[in-house]
Structures are given as structure tokens and as C-alpha cells.
N, C-alpha and C positions, 0 to 999 in steps of 0.2 A: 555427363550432365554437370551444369555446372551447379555451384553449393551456395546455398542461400546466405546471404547477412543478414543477420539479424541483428537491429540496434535496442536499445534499452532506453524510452524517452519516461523521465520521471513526470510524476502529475500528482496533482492535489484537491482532494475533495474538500469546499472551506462547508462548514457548517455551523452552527449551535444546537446546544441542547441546554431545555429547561429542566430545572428544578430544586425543588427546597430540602437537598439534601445535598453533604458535605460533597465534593466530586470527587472523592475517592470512592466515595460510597453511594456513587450514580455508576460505575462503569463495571462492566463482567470484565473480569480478570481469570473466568473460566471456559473460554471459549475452544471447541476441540477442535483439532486438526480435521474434521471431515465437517464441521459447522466453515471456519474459515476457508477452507476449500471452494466452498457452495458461495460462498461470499464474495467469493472473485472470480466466479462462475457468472455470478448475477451482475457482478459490474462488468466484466469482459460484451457479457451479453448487450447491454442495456446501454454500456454508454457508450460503445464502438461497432466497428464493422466487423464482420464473419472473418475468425482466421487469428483474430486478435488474443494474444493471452496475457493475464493480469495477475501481478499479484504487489501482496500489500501487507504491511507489518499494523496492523489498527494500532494507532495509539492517539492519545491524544496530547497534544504542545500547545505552547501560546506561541502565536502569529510569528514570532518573533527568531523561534527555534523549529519553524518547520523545515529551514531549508538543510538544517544539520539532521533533520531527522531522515529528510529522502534521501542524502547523502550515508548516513549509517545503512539505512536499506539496501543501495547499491552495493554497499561494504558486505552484508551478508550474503546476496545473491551471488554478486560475481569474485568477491575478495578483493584484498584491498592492492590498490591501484587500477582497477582495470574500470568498469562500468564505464564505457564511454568515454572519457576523460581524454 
């Protein structure tokens, strides 16, 4: 049988959020490992096809440092040199 490739394509959800509080002290910085699980559970499900699996470092950047940040992510899933590249 032959053995599946799997590729690694980065992606980006853009959004905003409101509010009249510092943004340090708008974001949970206490999310657990079986919360962020569910979490890209819920995106795998909702915004792709059956089969697909997700994952994702939540953080948030300015527009500006998004692309270093899906780069640092590739760094930790697959280590550094490899993700595609």
C-alpha cells in the first residue's frame, strides 16, 4: 500500500475584537490543553472538508507580524527547517 503525503498549508483567520479594556486584559491566557483541542476540533469541522485536521497556536499579532507568527508555528509542529519549505 502505498503511504500517504501529507502537506502542511498555513492559513489565517483575520478578525477583530471589541473592547474598553487594556488588550492584555481582553485575552485568556488560560486556556487548557483539552479547551484548545476542541478548538480545532471546531475549526477543522466548520471551515473544511471531512478528513481535514487543524491546528493552531491562538495568539494574537498586528497584521503586520502574522506571517512570522505562522512561520514560528510551523517551527513548532514540524521543527525548524522542515514545514514545507
Amino acid at each position: 500500500m502505498e503511504e500517504k503525503k501529507y502537506v502542511a498549508v498555513p492559513f489565517a483567520l483575520v478578525g477583530l475584537f471589541v473592547t474598553d479594556r487594556d488588550v492584555e486584559e481582553s485575552i485568556r491566557t488560560d486556556m487548557t490543553p483539552e479547551e484548545l483541542e476542541k478548538l480545532q476540533e471546531l475549526l477543522a469541522r466548520f471551515l473544511f472538508k471531512e478528513g481535514i485536521k487543524v491546528a493552531i497556536y491562538p495568539s494574537v499579532v498586528p497584521p503586520e507580524q502574522a506571517g512570522e507568527a505562522v512561520k514560528e508555528l510551523e517551527q513548532l509542529i514540524f521543527g525548524e527547517g522542515e514545514g514545507g519549505e
